[in-house]
N, C-alpha and C positions, 0 to 999 in steps of 0.2 A: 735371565735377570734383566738383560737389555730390552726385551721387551715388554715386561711387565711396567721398567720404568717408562718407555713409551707410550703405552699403553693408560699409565697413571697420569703423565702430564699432559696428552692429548683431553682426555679427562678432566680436567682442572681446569685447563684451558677453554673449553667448551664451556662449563661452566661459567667461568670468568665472563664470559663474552656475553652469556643465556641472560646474568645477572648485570649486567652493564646496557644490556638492551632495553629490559625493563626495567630498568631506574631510569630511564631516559624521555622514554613514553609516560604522559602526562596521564594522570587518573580522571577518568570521566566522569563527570555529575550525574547521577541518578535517580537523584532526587532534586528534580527541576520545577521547583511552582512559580511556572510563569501561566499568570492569566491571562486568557486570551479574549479579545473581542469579541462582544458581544454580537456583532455582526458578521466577523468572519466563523461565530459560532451557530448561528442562523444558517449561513449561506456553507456551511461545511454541509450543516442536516438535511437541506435543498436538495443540494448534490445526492446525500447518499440516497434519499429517495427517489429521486430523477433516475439513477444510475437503478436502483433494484426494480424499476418501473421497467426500465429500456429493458432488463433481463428478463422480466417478466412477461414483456408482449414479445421479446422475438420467442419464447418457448412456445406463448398461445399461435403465434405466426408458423411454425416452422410443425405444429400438432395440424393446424385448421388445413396446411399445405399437405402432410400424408393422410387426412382425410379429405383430400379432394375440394376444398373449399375454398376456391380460387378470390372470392367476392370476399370474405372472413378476412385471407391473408394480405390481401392489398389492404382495405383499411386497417389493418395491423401495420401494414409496411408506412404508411401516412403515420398513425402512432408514432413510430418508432422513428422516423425522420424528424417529428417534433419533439421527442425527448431528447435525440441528439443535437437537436437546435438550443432547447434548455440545459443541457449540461455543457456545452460550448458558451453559452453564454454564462454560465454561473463560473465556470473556468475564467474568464478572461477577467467577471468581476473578483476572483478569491485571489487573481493573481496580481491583478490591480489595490490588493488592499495587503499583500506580501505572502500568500502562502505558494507554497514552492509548490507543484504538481501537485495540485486538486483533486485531479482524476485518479492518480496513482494511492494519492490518500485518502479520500474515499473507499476507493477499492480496499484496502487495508481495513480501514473500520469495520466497514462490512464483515469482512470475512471477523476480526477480531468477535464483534458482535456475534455472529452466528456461532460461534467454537466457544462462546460465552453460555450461547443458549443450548449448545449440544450437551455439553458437560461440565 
């Protein structure tokens, strides 16, 4: 008997506590329609294309490399210094206009998009 009542208010208690936690945590908005600039929405699309450009030529770079095409991979490797120049610099302008990591969000879109077009 003594233990079932143990058993019952450890129970309750838990409870108590499961329920007093989440009432305490604020409810997130999920439905957020904030518009965003029209420029920081230019310079988002920049990005993602710069960033699937860079993916793009290190695959043709690092193919032209196991087939022996040493001339192919360096002007690849010139590419790909220059898209990381342009996406370093569309970085510093997305963040000079307030968006928190560019590259990280970018990267997200990307894949968001691509899981969009798979299924």
């Amino acid at each position: 008997m003594k233990l079932m009542k143990k058993t019952v208010f450890l129970l309750t208690t838990g409870l108590f506590f499961t329920i007093a936690a989440m009432a305490q945590t604020g409810a997130t908005a999920t439905t957020s329609t904030t518009t965003q600039n029209p420029a920081v929405k230019s310079g988002m699309k920049d990005m993602r294309h710069d960033v699937r450009e860079l993916r793009k030529d290190k695959r043709q770079r690092d193919e032209a490399l196991e087939n022996g095409n040493k001339a192919k991979a360096n002007a690849l490797g010139k590419d790909i210094r220059s898209d990381k120049k342009d996406i370093n610099h569309d970085r510093k302008q997305l963040q000079s206009e307030g968006v928190k990591h560019p590259i990280k969000r970018a990267d997200r879109q990307i894949h968001r998009q691509n899981m969009e077009h798979k299924g």
